[in-house]
C-alpha positions in Angstrom: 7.8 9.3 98.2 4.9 7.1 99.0 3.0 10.0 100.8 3.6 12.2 97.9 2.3 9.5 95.8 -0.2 9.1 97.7 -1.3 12.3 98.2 -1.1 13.0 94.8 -3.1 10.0 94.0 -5.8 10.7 96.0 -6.2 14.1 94.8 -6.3 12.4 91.4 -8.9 9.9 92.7 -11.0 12.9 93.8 -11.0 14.5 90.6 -11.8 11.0 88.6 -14.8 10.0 91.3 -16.2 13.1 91.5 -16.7 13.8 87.5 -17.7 10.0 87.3 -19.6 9.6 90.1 -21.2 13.0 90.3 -19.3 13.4 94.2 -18.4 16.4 95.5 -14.7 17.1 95.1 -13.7 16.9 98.7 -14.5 13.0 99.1 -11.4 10.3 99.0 -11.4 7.7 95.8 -9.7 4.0 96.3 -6.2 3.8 94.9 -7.1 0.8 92.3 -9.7 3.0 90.9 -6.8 6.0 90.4 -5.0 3.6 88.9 -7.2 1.4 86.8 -8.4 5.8 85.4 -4.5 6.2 84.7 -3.8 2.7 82.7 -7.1 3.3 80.8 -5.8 7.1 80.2 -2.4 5.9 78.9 -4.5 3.1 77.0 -6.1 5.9 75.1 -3.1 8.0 74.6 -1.3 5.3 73.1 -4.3 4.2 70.8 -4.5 7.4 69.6 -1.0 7.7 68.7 -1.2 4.5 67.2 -4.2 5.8 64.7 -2.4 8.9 64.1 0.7 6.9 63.0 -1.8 4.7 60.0 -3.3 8.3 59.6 -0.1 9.8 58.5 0.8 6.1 57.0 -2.3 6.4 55.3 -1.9 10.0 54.2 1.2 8.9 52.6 0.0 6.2 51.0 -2.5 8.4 49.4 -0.4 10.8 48.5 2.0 8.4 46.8 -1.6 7.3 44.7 -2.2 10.4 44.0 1.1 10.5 42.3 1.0 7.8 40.7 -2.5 8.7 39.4 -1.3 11.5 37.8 1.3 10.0 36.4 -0.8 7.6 34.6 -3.2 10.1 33.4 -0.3 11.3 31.8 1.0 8.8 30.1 -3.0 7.8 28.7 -3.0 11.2 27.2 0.3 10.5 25.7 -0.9 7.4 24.6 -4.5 8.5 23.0 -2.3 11.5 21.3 -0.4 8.2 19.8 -3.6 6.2 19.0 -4.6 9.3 17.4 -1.2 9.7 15.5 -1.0 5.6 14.6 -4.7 5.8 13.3 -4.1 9.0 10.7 -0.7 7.1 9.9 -2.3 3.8 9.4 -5.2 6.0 6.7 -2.6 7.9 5.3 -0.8 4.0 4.5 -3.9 2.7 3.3 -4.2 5.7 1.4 -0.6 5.0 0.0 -1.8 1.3 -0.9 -4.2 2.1 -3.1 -2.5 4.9 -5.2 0.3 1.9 -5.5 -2.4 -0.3 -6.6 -3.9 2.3 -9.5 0.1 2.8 -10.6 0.8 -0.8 -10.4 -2.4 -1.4 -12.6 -1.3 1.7 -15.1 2.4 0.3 -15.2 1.1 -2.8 -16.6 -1.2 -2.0 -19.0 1.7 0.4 -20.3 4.3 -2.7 -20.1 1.1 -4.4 -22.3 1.3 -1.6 -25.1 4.9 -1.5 -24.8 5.1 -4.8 -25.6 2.6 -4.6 -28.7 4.4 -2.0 -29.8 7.9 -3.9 -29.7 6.0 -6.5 -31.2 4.9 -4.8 -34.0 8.3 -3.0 -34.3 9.6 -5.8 -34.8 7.1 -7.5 -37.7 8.2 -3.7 -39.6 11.9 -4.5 -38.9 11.4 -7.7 -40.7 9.5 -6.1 -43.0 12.4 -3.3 -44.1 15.0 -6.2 -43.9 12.8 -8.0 -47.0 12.5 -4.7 -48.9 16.4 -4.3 -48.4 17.0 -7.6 -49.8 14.4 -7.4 -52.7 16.2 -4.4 -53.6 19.7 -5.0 -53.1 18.6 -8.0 -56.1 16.9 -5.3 -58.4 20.3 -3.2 -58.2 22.4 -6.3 -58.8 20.1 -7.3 -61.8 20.6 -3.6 -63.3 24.5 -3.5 -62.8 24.9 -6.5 -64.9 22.3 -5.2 -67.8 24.0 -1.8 -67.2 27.6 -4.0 -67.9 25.7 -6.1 -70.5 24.6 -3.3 -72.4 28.1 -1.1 -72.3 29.9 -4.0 -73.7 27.5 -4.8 -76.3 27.7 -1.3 -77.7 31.7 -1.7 -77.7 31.3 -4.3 -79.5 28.4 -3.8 -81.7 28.8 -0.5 -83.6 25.8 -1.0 -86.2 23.4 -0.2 -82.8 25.2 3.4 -82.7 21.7 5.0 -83.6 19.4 3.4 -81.7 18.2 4.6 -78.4 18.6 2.4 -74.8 15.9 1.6 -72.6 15.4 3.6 -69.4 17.5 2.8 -67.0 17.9 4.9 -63.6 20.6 6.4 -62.7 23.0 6.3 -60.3 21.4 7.0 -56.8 18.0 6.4 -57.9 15.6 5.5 -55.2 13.8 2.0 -56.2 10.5 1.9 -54.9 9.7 -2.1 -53.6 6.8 -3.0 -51.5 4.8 -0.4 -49.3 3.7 -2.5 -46.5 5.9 -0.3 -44.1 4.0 2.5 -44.7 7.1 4.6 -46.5 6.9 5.5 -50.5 10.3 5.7 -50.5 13.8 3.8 -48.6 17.3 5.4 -48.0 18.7 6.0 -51.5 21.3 2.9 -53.3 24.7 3.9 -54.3 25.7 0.1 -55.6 25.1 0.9 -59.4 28.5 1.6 -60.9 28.9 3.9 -63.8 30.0 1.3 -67.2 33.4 1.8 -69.0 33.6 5.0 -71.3 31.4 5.1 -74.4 33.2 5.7 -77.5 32.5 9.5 -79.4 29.5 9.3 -81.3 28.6 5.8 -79.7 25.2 5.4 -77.6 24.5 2.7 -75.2 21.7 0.1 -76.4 20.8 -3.5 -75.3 21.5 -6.2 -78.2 20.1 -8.9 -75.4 16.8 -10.2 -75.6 14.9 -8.9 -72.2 12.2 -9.4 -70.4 9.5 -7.2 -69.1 9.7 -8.5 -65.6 13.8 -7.6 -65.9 12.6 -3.6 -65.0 9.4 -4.3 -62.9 11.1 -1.8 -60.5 8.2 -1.6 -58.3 8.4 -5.6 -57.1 6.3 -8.1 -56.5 2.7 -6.8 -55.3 2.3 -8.7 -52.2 -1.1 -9.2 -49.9 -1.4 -6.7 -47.2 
């Protein structure tokens, strides 16, 4: 085993001396030499495993970047396609904004003229309620001089021949002020027909009466 060895070794040693050493093939190298060529061989071999195993590491490693790389070149486009999409939303709020504004301006200048106008709706009301009343006291005032004068004439018969004063008739439409803008109100149904006149008979007024008693247009008030 040892001459194998040593055989083979010095073949070996041949080989090494001879390309180091520029010696023809056929002359003997020391066996610490052979063996100090083999331990810097197996040196080498294992160094060069050793940087093939951080090459592939390294590949790897760079693939895995690579990955990831892509990956986040992804997910920016995504996110500048969601900038892009949170910037047209954002104009198309401000946008929103200041329509709301110009509507919120226009709903209160309407709520301003609505509210003149209730205003003034309700000065007219007040208005109407006054001409109601002032003529609700004209009609009473001729019911009782319509009365008056039917039971004077009953009563009375050397008046036969004269003629009554105008008086309207039933349904007539009294005309009081006209600061509500309308010549003319819903038409009065208070005045009663008088008892039955006697054949021959005709209605007349034995009381003395004032002008102001058939002022049917009322009191002229300021404007």
């Amino acid at each position: 085993m040892q001459d194998g060895t040593h055989r083979h070794g010095s073949r070996a040693s041949r080989h090494v001396d001879a390309a180091e050493n520029g010696q023809p093939e056929g002359e003997s190298v020391p066996l610490h030499q052979y063996r100090i060529a083999v331990q810097r061989g197996d040196d080498l071999r294992e160094l060069v495993e050793e940087q093939q195993a951080e090459l592939s590491r390294l590949h790897q490693q760079l693939s895995f970047q690579s990955k990831v790389l892509l990956t986040l070149r992804n997910s920016t486009e995504r996110r500048s396609v969601d900038v892009q999409r949170f910037r047209e939303q954002g104009e198309a709020l401000r946008t929103m904004e200041r329509r709301t504004e110009t509507l919120e301006a226009a709903l209160s200048d309407r709520d301003a003229e609505l509210e003149r106008g209730l205003r003034e709706n309700t000065r007219l009301k007040h208005e109407l309620d006054e001409c109601y009343r002032y003529l609700h006291l004209k009609d009473e005032q001729i019911s009782r001089l319509l009365k008056l004068s039917m039971d004077s004439n009953r009563t009375d018969p050397s008046t036969a021949n004269s003629q009554p004063p105008y008086l309207p008739s039933k349904g007539t439409l009294l005309r009081g002020p006209s600061r509500v803008g309308n010549d003319s109100l819903p038409p009065r149904t208070s005045l009663q027909a008088g008892p039955p006149i006697a054949a021959g008979q005709q209605p007349v007024l034995t009381l003395p009466l004032d002008a102001s008693d058939f002022d049917l247009d009322g009191p002229q008030r300021a404007t």
